[in-house]
Biopython code that builds the backbone (N, CA, C, O; Angstrom):
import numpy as np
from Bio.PDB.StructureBuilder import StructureBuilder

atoms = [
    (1, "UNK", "N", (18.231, 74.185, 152.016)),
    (1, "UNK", "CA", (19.207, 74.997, 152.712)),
    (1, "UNK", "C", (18.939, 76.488, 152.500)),
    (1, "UNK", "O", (19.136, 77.296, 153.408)),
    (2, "UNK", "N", (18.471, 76.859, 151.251)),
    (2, "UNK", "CA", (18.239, 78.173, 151.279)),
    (2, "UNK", "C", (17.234, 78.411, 152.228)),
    (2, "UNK", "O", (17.179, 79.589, 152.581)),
    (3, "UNK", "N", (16.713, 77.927, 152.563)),
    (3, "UNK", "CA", (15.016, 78.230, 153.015)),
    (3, "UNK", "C", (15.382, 78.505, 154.481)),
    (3, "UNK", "O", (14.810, 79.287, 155.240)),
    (4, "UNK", "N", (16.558, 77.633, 154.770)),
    (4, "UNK", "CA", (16.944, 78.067, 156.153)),
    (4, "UNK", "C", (17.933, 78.995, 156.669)),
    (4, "UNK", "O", (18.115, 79.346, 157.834)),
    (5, "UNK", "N", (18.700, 79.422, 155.335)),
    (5, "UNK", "CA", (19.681, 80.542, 155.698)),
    (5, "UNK", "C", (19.971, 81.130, 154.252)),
    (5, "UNK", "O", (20.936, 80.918, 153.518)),
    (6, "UNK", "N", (18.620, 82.099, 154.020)),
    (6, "UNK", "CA", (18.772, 82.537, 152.351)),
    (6, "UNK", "C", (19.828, 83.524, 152.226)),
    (6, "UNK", "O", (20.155, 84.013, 151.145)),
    (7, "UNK", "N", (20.453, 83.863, 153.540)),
    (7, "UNK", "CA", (21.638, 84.939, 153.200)),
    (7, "UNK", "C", (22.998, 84.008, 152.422)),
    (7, "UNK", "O", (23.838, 84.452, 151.640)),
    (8, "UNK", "N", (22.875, 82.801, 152.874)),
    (8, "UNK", "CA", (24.435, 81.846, 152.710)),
    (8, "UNK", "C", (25.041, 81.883, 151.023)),
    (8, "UNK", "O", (24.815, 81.144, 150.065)),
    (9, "UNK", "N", (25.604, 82.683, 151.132)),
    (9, "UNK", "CA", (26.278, 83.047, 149.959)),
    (9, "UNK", "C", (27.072, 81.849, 149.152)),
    (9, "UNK", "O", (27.309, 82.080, 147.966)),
    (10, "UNK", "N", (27.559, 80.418, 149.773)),
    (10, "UNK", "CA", (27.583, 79.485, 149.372)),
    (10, "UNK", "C", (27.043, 78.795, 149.053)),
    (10, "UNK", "O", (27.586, 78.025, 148.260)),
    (11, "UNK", "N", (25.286, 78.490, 149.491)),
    (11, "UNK", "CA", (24.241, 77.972, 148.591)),
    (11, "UNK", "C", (23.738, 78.309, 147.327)),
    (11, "UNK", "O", (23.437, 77.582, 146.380)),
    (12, "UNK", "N", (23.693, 79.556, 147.464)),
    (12, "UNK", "CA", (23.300, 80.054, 146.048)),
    (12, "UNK", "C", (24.392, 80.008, 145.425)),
    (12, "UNK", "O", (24.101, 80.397, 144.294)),
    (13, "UNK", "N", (25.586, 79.751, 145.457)),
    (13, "UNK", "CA", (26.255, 79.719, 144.043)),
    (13, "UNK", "C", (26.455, 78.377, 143.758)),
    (13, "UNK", "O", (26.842, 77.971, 142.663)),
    (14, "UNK", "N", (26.144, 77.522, 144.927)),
    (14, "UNK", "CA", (26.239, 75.929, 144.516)),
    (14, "UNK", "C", (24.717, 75.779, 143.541)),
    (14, "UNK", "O", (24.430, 75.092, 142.561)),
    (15, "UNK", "N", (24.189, 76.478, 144.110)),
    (15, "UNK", "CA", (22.458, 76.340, 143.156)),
    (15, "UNK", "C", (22.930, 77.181, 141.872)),
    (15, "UNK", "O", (23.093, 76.649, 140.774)),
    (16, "UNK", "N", (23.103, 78.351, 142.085)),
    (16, "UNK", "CA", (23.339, 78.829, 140.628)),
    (16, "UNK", "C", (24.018, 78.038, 140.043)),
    (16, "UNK", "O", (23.358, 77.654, 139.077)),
    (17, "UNK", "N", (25.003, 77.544, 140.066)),
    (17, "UNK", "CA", (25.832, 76.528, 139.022)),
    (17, "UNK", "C", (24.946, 75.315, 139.017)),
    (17, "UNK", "O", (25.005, 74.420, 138.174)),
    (18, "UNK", "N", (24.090, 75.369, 140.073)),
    (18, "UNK", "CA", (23.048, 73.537, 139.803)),
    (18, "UNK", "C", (22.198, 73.921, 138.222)),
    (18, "UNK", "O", (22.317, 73.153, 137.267)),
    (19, "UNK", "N", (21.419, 75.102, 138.143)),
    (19, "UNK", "CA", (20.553, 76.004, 137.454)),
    (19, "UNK", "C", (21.277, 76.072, 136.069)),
    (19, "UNK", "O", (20.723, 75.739, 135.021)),
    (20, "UNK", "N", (22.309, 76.441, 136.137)),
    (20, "UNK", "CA", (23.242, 76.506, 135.037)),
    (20, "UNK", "C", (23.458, 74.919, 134.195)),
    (20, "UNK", "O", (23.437, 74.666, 132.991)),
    (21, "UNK", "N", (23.640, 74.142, 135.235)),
    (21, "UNK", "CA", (24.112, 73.017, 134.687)),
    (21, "UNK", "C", (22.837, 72.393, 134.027)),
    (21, "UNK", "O", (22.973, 71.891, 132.911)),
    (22, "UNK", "N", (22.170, 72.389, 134.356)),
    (22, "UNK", "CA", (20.247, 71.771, 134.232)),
    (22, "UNK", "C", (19.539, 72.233, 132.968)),
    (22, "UNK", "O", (18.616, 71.662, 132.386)),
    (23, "UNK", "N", (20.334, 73.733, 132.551)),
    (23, "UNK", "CA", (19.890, 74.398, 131.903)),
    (23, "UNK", "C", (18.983, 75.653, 132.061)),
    (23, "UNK", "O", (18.230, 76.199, 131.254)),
    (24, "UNK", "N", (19.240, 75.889, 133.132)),
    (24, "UNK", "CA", (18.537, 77.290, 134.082)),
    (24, "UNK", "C", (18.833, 78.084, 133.584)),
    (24, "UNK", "O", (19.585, 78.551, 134.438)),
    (25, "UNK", "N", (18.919, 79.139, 132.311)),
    (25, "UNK", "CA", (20.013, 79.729, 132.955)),
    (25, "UNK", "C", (19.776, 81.304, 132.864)),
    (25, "UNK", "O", (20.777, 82.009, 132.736)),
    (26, "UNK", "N", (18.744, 81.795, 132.911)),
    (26, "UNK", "CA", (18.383, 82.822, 133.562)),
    (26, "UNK", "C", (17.965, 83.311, 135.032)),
    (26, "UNK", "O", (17.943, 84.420, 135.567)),
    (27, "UNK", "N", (17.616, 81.903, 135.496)),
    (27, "UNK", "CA", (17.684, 81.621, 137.162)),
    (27, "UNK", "C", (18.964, 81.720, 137.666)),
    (27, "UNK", "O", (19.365, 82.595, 138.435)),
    (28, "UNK", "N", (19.764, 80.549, 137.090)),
    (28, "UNK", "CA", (21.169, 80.577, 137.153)),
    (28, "UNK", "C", (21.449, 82.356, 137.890)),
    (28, "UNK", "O", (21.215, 82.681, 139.054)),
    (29, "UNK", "N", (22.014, 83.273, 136.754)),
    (29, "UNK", "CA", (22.245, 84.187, 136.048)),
    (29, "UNK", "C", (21.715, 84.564, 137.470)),
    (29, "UNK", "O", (22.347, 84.147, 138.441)),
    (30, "UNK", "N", (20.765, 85.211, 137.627)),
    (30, "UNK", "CA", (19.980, 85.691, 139.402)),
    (30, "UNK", "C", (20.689, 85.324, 140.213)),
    (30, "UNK", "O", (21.215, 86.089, 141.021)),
    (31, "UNK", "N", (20.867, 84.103, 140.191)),
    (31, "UNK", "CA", (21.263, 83.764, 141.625)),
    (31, "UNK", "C", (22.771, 83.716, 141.836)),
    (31, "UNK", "O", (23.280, 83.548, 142.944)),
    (32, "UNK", "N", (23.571, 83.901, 140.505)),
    (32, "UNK", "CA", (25.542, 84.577, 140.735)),
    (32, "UNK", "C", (25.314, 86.201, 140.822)),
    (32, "UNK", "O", (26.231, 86.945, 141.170)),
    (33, "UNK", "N", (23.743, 86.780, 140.402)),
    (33, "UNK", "CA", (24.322, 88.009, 140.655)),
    (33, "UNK", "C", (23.738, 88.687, 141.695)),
    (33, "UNK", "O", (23.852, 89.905, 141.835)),
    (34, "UNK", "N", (22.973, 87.805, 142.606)),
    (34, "UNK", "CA", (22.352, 87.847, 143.777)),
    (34, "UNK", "C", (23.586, 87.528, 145.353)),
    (34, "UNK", "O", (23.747, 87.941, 146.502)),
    (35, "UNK", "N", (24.201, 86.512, 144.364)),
    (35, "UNK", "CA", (25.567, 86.173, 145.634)),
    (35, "UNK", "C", (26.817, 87.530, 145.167)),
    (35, "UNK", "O", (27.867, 87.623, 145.802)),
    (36, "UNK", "N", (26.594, 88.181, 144.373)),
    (36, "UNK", "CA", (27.683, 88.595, 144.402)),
    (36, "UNK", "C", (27.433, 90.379, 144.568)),
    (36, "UNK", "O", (28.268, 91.284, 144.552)),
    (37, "UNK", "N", (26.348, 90.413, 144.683)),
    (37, "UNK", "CA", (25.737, 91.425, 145.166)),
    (37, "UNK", "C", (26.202, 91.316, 146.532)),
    (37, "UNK", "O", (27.023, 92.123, 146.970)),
    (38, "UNK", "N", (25.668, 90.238, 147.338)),
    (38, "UNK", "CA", (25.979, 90.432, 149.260)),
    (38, "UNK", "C", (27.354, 90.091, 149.457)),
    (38, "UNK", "O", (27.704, 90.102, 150.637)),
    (39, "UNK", "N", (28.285, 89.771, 148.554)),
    (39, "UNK", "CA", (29.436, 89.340, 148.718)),
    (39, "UNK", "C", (30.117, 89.680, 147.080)),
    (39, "UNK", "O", (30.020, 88.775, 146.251)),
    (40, "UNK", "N", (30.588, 90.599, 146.795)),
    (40, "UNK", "CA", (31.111, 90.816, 145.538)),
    (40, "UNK", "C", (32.788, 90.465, 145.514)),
    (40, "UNK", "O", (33.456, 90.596, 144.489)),
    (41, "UNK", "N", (33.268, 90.069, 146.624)),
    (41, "UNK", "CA", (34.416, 89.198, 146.461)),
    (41, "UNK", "C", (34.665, 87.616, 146.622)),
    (41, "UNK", "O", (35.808, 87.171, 146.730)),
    (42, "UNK", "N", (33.540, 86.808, 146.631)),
    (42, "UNK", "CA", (33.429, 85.902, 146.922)),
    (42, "UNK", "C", (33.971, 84.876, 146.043)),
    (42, "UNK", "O", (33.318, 84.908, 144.999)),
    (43, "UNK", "N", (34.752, 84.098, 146.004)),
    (43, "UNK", "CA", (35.982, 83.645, 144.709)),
    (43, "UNK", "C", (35.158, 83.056, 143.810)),
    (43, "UNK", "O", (35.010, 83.400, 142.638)),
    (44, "UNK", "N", (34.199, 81.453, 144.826)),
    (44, "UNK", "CA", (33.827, 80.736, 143.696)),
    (44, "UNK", "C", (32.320, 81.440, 142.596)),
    (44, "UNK", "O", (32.073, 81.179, 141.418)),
    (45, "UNK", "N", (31.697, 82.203, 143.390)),
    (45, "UNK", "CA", (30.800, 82.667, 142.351)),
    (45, "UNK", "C", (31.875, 83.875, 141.546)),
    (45, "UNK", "O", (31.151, 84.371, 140.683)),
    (46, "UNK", "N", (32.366, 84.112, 141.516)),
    (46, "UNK", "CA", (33.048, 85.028, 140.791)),
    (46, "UNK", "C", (33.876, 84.104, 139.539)),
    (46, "UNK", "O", (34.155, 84.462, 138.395)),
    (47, "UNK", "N", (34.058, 83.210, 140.009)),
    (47, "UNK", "CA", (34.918, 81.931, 139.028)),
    (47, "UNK", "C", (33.607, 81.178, 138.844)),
    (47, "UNK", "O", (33.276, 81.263, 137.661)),
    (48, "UNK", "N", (32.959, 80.654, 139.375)),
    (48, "UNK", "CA", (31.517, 80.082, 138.260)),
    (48, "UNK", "C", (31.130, 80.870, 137.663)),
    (48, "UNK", "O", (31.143, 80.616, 136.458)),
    (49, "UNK", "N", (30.594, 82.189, 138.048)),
    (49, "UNK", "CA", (30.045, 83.281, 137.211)),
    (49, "UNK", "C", (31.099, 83.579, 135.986)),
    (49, "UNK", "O", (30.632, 83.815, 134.871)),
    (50, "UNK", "N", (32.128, 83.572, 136.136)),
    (50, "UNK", "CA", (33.085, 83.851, 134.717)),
    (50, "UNK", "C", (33.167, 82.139, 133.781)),
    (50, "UNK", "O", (33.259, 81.873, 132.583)),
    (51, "UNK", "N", (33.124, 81.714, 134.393)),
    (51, "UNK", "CA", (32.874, 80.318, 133.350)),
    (51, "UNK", "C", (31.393, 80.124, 132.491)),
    (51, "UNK", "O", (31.340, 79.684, 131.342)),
    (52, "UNK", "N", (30.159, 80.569, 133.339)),
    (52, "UNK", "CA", (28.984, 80.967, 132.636)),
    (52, "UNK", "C", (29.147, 81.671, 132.323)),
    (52, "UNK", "O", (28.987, 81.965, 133.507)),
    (53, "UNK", "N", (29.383, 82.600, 131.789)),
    (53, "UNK", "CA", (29.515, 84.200, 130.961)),
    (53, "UNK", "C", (30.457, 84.133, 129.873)),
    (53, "UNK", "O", (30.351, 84.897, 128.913)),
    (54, "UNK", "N", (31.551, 83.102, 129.974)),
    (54, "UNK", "CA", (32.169, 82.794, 128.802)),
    (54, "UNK", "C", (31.446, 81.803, 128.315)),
    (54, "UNK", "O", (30.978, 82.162, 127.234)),
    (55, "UNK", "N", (31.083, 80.570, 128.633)),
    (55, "UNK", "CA", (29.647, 79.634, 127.948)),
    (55, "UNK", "C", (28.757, 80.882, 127.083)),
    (55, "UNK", "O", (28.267, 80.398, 126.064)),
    (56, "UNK", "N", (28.551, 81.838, 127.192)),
    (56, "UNK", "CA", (27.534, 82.672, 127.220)),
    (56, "UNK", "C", (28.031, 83.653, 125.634)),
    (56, "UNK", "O", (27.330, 84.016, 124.689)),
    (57, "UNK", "N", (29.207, 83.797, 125.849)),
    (57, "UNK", "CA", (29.875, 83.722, 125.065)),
    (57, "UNK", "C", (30.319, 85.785, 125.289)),
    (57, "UNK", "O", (30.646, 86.614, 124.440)),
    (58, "UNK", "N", (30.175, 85.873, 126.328)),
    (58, "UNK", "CA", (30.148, 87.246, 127.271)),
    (58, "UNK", "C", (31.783, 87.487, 127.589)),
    (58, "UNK", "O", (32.100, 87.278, 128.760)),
    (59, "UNK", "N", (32.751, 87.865, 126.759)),
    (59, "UNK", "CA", (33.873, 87.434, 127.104)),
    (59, "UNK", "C", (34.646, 88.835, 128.307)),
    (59, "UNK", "O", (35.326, 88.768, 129.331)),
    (60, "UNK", "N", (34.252, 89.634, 127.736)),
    (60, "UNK", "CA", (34.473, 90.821, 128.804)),
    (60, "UNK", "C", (34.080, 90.742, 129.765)),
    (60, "UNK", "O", (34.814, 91.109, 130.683)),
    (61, "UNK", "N", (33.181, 90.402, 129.982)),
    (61, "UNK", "CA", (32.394, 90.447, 131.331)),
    (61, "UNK", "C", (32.552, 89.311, 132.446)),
    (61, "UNK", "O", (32.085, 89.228, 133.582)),
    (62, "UNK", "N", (33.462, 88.385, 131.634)),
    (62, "UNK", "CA", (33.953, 86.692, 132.312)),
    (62, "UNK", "C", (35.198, 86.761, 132.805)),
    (62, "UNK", "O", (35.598, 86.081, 133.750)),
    (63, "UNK", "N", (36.261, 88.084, 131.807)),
    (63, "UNK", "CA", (37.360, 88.723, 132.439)),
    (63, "UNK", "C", (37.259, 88.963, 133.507)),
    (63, "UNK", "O", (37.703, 88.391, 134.502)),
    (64, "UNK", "N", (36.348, 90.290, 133.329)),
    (64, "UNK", "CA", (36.378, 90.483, 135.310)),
    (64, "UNK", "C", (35.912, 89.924, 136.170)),
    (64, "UNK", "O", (36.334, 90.292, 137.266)),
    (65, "UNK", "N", (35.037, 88.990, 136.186)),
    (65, "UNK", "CA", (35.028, 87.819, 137.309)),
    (65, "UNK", "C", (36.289, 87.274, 137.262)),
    (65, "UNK", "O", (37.078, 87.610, 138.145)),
    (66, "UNK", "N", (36.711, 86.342, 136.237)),
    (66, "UNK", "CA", (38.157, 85.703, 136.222)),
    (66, "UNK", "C", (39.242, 86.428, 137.364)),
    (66, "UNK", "O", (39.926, 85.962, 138.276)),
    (67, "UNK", "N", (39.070, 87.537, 136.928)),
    (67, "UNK", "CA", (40.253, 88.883, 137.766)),
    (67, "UNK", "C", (39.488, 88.977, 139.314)),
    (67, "UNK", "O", (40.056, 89.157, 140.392)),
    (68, "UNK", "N", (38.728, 88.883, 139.186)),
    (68, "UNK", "CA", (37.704, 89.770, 140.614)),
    (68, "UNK", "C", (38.177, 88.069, 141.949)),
    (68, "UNK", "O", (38.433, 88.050, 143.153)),
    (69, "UNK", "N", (38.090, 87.045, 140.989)),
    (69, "UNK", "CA", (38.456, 85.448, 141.894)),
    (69, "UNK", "C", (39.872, 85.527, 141.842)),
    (69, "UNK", "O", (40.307, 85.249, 142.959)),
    (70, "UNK", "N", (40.855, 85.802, 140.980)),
    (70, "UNK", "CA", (42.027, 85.716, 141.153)),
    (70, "UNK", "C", (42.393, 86.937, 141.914)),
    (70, "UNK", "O", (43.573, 86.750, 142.212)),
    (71, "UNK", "N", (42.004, 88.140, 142.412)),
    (71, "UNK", "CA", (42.701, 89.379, 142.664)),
    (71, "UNK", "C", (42.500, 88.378, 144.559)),
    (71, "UNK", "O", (43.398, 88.618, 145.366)),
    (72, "UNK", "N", (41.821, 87.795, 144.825)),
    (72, "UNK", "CA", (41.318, 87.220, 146.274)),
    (72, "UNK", "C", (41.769, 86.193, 146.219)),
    (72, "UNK", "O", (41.979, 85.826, 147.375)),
    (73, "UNK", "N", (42.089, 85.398, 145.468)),
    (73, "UNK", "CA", (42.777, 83.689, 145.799)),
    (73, "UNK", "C", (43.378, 83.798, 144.661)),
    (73, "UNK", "O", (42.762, 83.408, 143.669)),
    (74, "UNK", "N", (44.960, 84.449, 144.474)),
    (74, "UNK", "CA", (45.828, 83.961, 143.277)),
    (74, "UNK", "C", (46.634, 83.405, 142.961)),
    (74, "UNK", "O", (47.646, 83.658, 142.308)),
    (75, "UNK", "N", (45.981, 82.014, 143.715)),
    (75, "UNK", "CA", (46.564, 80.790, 143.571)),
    (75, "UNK", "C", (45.373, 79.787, 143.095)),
    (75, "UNK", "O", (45.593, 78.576, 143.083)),
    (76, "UNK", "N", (44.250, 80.250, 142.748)),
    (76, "UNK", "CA", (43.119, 79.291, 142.584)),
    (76, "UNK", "C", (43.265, 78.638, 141.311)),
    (76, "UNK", "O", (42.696, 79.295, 140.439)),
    (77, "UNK", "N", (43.816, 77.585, 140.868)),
    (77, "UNK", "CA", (44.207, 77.171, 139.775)),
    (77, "UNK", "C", (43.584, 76.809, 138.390)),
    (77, "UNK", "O", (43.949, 76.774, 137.215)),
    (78, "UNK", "N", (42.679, 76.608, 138.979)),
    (78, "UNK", "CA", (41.198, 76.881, 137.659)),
    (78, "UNK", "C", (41.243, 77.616, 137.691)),
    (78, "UNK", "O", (42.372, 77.921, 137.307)),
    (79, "UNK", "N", (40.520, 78.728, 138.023)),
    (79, "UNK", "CA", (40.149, 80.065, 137.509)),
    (79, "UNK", "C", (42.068, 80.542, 137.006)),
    (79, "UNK", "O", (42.313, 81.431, 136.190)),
    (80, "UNK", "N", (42.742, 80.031, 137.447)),
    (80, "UNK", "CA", (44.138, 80.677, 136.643)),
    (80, "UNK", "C", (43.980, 79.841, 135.110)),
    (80, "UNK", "O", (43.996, 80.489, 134.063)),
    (81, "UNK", "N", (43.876, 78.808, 135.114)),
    (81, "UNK", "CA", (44.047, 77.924, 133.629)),
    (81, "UNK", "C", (42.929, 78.378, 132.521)),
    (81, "UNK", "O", (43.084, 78.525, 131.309)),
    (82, "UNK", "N", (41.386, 78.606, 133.566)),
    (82, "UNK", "CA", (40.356, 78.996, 132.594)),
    (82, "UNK", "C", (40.429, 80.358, 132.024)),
    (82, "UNK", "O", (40.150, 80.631, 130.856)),
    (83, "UNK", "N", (40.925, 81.405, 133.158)),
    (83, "UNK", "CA", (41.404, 82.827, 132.526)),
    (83, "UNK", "C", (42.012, 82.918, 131.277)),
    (83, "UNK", "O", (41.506, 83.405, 130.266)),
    (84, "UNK", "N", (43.537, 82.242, 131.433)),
    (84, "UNK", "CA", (44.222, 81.877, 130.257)),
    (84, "UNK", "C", (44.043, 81.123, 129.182)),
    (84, "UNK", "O", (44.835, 81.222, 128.245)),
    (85, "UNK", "N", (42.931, 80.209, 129.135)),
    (85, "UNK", "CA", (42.771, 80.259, 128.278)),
    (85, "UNK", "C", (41.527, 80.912, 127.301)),
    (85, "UNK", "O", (41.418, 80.686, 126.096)),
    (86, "UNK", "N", (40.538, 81.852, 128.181)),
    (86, "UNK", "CA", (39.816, 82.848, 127.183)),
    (86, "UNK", "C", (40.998, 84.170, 127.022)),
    (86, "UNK", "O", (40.972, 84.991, 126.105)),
    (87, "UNK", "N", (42.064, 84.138, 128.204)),
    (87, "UNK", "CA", (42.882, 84.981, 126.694)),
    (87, "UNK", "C", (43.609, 84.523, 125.713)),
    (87, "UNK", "O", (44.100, 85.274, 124.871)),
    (88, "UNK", "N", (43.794, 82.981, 125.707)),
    (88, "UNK", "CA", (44.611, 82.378, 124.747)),
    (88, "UNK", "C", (43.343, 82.668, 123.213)),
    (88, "UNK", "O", (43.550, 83.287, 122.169)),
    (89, "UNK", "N", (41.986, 81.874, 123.716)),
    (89, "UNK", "CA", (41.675, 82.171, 122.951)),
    (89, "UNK", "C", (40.687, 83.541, 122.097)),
    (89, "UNK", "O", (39.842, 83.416, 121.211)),
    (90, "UNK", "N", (41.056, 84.459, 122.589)),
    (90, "UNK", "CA", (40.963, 86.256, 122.588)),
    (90, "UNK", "C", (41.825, 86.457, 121.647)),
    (90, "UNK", "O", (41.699, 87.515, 121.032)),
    (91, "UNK", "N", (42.892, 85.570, 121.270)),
    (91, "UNK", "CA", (44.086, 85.806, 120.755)),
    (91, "UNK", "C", (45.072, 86.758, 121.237)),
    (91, "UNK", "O", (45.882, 87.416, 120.583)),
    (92, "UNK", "N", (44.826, 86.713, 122.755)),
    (92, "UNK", "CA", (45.755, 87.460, 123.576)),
    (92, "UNK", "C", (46.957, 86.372, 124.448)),
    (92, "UNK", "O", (47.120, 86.346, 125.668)),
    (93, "UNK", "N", (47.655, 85.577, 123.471)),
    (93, "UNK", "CA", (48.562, 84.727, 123.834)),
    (93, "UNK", "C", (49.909, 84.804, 124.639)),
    (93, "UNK", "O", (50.506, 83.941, 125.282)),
    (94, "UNK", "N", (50.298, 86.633, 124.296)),
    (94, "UNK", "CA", (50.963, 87.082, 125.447)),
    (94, "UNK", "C", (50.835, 86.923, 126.396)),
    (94, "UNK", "O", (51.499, 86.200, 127.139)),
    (95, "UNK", "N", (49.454, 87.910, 126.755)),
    (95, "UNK", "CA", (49.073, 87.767, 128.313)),
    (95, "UNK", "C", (48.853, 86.281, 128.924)),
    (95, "UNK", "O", (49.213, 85.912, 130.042)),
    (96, "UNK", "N", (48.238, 85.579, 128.027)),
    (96, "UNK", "CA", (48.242, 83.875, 128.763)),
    (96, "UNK", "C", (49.267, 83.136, 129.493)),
    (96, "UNK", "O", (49.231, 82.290, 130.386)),
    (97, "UNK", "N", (50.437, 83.873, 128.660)),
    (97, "UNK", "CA", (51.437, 82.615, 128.786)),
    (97, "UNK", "C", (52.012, 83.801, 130.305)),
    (97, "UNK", "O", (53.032, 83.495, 130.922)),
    (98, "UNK", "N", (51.513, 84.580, 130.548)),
    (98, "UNK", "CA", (52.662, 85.682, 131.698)),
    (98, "UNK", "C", (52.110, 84.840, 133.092)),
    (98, "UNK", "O", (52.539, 85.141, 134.206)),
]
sb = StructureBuilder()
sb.init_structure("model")
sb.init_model(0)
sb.init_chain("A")
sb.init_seg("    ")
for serial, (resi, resn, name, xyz) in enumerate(atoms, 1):
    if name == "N":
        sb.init_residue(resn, " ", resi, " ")
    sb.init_atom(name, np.array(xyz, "f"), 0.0, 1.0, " ", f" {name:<3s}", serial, name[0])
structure = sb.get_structure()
C-alpha cells in the first residue's frame, strides 16, 4: 500500500506501529515522525506515537502527543485512559483523576 500511495498518512502509522510491534523501532520512530510531519494533527499516530515514547520511557514527549490526539478527538478513550495513567504514574494523581 505504501508503494501505491506513499503520501497515506494512515499506512504509515499502521506500519509504524507494525515496526514497533516486531521490534523496529527506529524504523518505527521514522515512520510516526514522517506521518506526523504531513499531518501533525492526525489522532492515531499522535496516540501510537505517545504510547511508543512512553514504552521508550520518553515521558514528556508522550504528553504531548497524548494532548496533541486528545486536543482533536476528546473523546478518544484510550488515549484518555493511557494519558492518565502516565500522569497517574508521574505521580501527578490530581491531574489524572480531573
Amino acid at each position: 500500500m505504501l508503494e501505491l500511495d506513499p503520501a497515506n498518512a494512515n499506512t504509515h502509522c499502521n506500519y509504524a506501529s507494525l515496526l514497533a510491534e516486531i521490534g523496529r523501532k527506529e524504523e518505527a520512530e521514522e515512520q510516526f515522525l514522517q506521518v506526523l510531519e504531513q499531518a501533525p494533527e492526525h489522532v492515531s499516530a499522535n496516540y501510537n506515537y505517545a504510547n511508543f515514547l512512553k514504552e521508550k520511557g520518553k515521558i514528556e514527549e508522550a504528553e504531548v502527543h497524548y494532548k496533541r490526539a486528545l486536543k482533536v478527538s476528546p473523546g478518544h478513550i484510550s488515549a484518555l485512559c493511557n494519558y492518565g495513567n502516565l500522569l497517574s504514574e508521574s505521580g501527578r494523581t490530581e491531574e489524572a483523576a480531573m
